[in-house]
C-alpha positions as CSV (number, residue, x, y, z in Angstrom):
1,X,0.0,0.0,0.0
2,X,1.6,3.6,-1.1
3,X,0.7,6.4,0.9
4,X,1.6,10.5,-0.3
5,X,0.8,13.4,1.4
6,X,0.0,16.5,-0.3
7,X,1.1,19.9,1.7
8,X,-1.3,22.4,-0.3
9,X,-2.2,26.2,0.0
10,X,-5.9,26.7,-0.9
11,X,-7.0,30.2,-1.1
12,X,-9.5,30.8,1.8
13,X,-10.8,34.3,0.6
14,X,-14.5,35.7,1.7
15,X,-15.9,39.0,0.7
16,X,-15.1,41.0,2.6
17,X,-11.6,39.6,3.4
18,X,-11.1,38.3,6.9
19,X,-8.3,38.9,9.5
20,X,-7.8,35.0,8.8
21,X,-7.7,34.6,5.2
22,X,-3.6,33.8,5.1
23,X,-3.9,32.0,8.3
24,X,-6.2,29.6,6.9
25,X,-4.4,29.0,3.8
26,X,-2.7,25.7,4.7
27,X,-4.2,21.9,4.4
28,X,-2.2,18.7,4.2
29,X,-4.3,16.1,1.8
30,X,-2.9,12.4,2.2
31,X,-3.4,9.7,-1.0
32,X,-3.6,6.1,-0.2
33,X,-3.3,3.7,-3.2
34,X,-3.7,-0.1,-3.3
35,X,-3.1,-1.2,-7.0
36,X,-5.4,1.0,-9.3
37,X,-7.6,1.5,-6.3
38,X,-7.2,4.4,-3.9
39,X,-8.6,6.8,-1.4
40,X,-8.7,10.6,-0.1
41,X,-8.4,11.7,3.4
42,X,-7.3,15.1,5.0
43,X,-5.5,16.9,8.1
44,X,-6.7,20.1,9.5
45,X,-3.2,21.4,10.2
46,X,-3.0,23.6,13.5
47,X,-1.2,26.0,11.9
48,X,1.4,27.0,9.0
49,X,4.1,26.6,10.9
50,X,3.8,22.7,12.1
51,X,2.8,21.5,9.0
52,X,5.9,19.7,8.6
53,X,5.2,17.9,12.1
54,X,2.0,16.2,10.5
55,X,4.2,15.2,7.7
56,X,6.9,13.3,9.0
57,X,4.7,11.4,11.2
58,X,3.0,10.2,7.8
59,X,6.9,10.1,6.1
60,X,8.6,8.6,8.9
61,X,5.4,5.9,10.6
62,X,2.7,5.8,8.3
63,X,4.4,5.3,5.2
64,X,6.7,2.6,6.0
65,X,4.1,0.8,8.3
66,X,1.7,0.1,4.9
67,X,4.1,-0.9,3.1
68,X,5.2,-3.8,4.7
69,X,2.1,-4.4,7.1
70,X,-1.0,-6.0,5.3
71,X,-3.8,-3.9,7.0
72,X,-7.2,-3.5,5.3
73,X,-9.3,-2.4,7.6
74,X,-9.3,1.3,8.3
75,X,-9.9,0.6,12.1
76,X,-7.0,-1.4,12.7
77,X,-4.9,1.2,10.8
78,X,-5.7,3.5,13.1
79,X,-5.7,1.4,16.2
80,X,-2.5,0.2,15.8
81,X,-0.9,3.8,14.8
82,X,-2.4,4.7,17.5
83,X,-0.5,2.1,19.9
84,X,2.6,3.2,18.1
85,X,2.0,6.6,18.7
86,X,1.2,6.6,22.2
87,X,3.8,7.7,23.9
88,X,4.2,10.6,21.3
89,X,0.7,12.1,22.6
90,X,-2.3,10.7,20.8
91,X,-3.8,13.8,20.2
92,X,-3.4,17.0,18.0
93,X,-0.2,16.3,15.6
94,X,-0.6,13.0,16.3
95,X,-4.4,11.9,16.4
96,X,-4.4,15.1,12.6
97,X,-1.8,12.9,10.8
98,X,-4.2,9.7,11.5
99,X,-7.1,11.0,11.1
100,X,-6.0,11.8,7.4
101,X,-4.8,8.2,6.1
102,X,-7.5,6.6,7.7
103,X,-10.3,8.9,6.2
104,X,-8.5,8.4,2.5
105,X,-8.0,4.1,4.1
106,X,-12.3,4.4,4.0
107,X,-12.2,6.3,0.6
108,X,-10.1,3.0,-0.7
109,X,-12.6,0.7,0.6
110,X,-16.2,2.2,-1.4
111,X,-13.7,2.1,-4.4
112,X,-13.0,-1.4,-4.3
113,X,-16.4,-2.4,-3.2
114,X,-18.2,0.0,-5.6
115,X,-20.4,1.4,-3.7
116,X,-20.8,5.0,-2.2
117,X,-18.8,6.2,0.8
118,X,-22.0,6.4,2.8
119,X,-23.2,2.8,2.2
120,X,-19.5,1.8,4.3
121,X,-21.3,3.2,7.1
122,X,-25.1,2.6,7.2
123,X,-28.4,3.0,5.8
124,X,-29.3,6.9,4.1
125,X,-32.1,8.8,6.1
126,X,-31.5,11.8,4.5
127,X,-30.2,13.0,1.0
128,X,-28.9,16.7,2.3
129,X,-27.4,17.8,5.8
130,X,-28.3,21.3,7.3
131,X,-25.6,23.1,7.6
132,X,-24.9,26.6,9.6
133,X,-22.5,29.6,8.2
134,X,-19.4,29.9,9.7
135,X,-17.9,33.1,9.9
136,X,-13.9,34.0,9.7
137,X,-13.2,36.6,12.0
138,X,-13.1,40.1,10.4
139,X,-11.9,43.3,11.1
140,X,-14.6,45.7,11.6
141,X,-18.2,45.4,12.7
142,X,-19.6,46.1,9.3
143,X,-18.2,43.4,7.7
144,X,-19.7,41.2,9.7
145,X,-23.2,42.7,9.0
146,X,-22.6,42.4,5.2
147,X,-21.3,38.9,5.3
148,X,-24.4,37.8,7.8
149,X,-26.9,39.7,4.8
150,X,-25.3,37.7,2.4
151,X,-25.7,34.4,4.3
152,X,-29.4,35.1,4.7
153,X,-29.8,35.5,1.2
154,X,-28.1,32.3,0.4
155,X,-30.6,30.6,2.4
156,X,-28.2,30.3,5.7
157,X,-30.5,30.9,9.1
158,X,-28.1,30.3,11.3
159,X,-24.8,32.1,11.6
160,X,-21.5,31.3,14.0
161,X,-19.4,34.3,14.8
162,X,-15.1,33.9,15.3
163,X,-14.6,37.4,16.7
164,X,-12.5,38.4,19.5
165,X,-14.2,38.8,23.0
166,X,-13.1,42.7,22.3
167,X,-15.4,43.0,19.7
168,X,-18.4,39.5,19.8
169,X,-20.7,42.2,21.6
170,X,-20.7,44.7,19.1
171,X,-21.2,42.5,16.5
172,X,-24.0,40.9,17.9
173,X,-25.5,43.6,18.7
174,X,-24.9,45.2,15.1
175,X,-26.4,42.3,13.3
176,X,-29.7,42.1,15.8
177,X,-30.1,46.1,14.9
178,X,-30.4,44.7,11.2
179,X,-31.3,41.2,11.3
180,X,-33.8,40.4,14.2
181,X,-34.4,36.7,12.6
182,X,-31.2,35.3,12.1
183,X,-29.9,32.7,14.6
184,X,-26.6,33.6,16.3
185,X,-23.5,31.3,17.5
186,X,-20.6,32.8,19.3
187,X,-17.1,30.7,18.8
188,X,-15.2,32.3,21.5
189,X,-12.1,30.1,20.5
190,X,-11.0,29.9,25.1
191,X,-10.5,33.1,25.6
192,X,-11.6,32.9,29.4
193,X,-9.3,31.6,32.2
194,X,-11.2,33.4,34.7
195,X,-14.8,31.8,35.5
196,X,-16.3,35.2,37.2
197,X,-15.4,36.9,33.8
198,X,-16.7,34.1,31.6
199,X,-20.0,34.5,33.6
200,X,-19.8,38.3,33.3
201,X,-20.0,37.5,29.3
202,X,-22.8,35.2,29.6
203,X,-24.7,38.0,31.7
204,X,-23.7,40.7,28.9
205,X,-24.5,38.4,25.8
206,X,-27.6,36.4,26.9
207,X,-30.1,39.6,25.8
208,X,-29.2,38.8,22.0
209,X,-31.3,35.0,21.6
210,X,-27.4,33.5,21.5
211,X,-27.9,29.7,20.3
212,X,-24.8,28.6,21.6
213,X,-21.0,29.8,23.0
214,X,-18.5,27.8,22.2
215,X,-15.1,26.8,24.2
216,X,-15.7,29.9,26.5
217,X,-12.7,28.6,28.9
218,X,-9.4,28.4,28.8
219,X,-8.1,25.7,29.0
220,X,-10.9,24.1,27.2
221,X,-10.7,20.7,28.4
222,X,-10.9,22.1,32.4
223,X,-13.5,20.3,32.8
224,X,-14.2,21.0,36.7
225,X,-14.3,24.6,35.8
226,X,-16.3,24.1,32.6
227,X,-19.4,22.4,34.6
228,X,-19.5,25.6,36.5
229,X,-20.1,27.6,33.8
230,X,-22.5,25.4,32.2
231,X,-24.6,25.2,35.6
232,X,-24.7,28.9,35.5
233,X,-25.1,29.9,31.8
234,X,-28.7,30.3,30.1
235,X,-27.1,29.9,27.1
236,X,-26.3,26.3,25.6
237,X,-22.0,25.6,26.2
238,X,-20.4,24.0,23.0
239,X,-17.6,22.7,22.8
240,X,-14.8,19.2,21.2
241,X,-13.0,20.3,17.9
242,X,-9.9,20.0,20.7
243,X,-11.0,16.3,22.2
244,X,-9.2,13.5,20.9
245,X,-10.0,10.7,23.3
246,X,-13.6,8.9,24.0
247,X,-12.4,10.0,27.6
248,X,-12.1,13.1,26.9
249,X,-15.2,13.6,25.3
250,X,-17.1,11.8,28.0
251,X,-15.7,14.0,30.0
252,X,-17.0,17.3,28.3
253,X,-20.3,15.6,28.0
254,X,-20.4,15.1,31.4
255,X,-19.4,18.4,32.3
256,X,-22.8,19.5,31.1
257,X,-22.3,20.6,27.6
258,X,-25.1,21.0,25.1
259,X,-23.5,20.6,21.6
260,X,-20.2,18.0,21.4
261,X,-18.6,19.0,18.3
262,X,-15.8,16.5,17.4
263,X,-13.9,17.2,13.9
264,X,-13.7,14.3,11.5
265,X,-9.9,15.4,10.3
266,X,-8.7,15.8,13.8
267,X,-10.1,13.1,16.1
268,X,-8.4,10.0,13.9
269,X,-10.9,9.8,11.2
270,X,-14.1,8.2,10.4
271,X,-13.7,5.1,13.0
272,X,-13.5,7.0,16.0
273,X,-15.6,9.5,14.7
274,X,-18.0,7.1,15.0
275,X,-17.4,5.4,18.5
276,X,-17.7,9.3,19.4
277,X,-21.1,9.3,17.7
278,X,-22.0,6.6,19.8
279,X,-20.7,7.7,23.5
280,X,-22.9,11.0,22.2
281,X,-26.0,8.9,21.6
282,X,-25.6,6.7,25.0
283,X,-25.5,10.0,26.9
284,X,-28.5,12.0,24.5
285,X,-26.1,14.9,24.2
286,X,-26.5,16.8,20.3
287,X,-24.1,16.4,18.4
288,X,-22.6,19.8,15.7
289,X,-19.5,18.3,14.2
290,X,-16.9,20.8,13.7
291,X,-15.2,21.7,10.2
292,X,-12.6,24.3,10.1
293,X,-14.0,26.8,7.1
294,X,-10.7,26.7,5.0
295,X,-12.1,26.6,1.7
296,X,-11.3,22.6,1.5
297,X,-14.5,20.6,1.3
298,X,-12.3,17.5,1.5
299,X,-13.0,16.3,5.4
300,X,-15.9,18.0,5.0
301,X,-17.6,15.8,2.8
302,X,-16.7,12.8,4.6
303,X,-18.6,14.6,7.4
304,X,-21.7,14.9,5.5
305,X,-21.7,11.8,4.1
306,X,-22.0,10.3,7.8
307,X,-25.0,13.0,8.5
308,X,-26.6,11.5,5.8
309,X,-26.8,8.4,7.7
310,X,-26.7,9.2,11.3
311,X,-29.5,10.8,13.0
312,X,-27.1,11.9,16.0
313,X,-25.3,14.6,13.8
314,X,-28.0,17.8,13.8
315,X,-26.1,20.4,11.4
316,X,-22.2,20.8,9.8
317,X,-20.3,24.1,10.2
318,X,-20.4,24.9,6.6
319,X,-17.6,28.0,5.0
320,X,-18.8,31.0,3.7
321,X,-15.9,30.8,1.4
322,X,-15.9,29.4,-2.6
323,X,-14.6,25.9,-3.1
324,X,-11.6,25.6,-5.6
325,X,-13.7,24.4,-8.9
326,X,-10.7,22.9,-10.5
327,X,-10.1,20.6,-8.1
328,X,-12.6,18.1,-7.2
329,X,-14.6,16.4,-10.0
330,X,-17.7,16.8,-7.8
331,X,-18.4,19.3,-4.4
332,X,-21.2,19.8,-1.8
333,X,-24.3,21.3,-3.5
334,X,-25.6,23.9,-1.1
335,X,-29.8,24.7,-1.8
336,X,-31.2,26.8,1.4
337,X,-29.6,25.7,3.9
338,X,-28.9,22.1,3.2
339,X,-26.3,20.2,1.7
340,X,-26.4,17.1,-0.2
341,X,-22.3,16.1,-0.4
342,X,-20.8,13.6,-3.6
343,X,-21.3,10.1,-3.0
344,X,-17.8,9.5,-3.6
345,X,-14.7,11.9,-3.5
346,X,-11.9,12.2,-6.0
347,X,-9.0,15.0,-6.4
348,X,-7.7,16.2,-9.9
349,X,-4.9,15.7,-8.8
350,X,-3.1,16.8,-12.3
351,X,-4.5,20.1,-11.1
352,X,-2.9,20.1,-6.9
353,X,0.0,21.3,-8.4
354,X,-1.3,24.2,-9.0
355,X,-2.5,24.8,-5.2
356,X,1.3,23.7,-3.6
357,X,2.5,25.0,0.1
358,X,3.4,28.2,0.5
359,X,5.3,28.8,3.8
360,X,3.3,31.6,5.9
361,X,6.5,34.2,7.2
């Protein structure tokens, strides 16, 4: 088995421009090939400047290990990467690199059974997946009113804002001034070390109809400190695009969270995307799966192709940015809210060369 990772630079741009739109410009795609058969999966890299960490994890362990171990199953892939990996920290770097060869390890499989990527995993109840408009963070107030108007009239009714705690409450209140009907999120990215002043927020916010805040506290897997805020707050907690463990997600669920949002290309892929999917159904907790808005629909439509089959998973962060057109023979089709995702994902890749890594100074 021959596995490549691909460093790549996909232009995330939004109109108007965000404060993020370099930041965001980095993904790490990872091509597994069996014979004429093969399979997609992605990273979401922390940041431009590890990106070589997630690769020689894939260069120096993964790459080596399938070529001279005969695995086929994506689950024991993982599991056994991950007992390899242990003592490295199965999480972040670690839990990213996996999560990317054994998304593209489940792409391999529908091609050599024939069947769609969904069909892997169960039986369809749906054929589109509500998503919600995620939001880059941007630089002044009125930016964010224009981008939430234009959300609205693509058929978005639900928005998440990324802006600093300097500047979430002037937003908010901006776009209630204009738009009174639109649902709000607020992505606080931990922010808070201090629980008086994260309840001080919830006190100042709560007036606006705020569906959710998400990963309010810093750290955001303090769990002790999180339950306290969730006893106290009005307003739903959200948080998991930074769990990486079953125990750590138990653990936020138990902490009295609303939403667990796991993210498919961080966690270690589809497999324990799905045992997650289960310790969320065992405890009735909602379930908002987290996709970093990079203008890659890669991970993504891995994502929905699970919603389309799992009743746990009740809407997809969804970018407000264009998807390259040149590379991917088919993308999500977005109608009003809802997106129905290809059956089946394939890269041009003649065309990734045109999308390589650029360093970030």
């Amino acid at each position: 088995m021959k596995v490549r990772p691909f460093p790549l630079s996909i232009p995330f741009n939004t109109e108007p421009l965000s404060e993020w739109k370099d930041t965001w410009d980095v993904q790490l795609y990872v091509k597994v090939e069996d014979g004429e058969d093969y399979g997609w999966g992605e990273t979401l890299v922390a940041g431009s400047g590890i990106i070589n960490a997630y690769l020689s994890i894939i260069n120096d362990i993964v790459v080596p290990l399938l070529s001279r171990v005969e695995l086929s199953e994506p689950i024991d892939v993982r599991t056994i990467l991950e007992k390899i990996l242990f003592s490295a920290g199965n999480c972040g770097v670690v839990s990213g690199a996996i999560s990317a060869v054994e998304m593209a390890l489940w792409g391999l499989k529908a091609r050599k059974s024939n069947v769609e990527l969904y069909r892997l995993i169960g039986s369809k109840i749906r054929d589109s997946v509500k998503v919600y408009a995620s939001f880059p963070r941007f630089g002044r107030i009125n930016d964010v009113v224009i981008a939430t108007r234009k959300s609205l009239d693509r058929g978005f009714d639900l928005i998440k804002l990324h802006q600093s705690p300097l500047s979430v409450l002037d937003a908010v209140k901006a776009i209630r001034e204009n738009y009174k009907e639109v649902k709000i999120a607020i992505d606080l990215n931990s922010p808070f070390d201090n629980l008086d002043v994260a309840k001080e927020f919830v006190d100042k916010v709560h007036k606006y109809e705020i569906e959710w805040i998400e990963e309010p506290l810093w750290p955001p897997n303090d769990y002790d400190l999180l339950s306290k805020l969730t006893e106290f707050s009005p307003i739903p907690i959200a948080a998991g695009e930074n769990e990486y463990s079953l125990y750590g997600c138990r653990k936020l669920i138990e902490s009295g969270i609303t939403y667990l949002q796991p993210d498919i290309a961080k966690v270690g892929g589809v497999s324990k995307f799905l045992e997650i999917l289960d310790l969320a159904s065992k405890y009735k907790v909602r379930v908002l799966p987290h996709d970093r808005p990079d203008a890659s629909p890669l991970s993504l439509i891995y994502t929905l192709n699970l919603g389309l089959v799992n009743s746990q998973i009740e809407m997809v962060e969804y970018t407000i940015a264009d998807f390259p057109n040149d590379l991917f023979y088919s993308l999500p089709k977005f109608k009003g809210g809802y997106v129905s995702p290809p059956e089946n994902l394939e890269v041009v890749e003649r065309n990734i060369e045109k999308y390589s890594y650029k360093q970030q100074l």
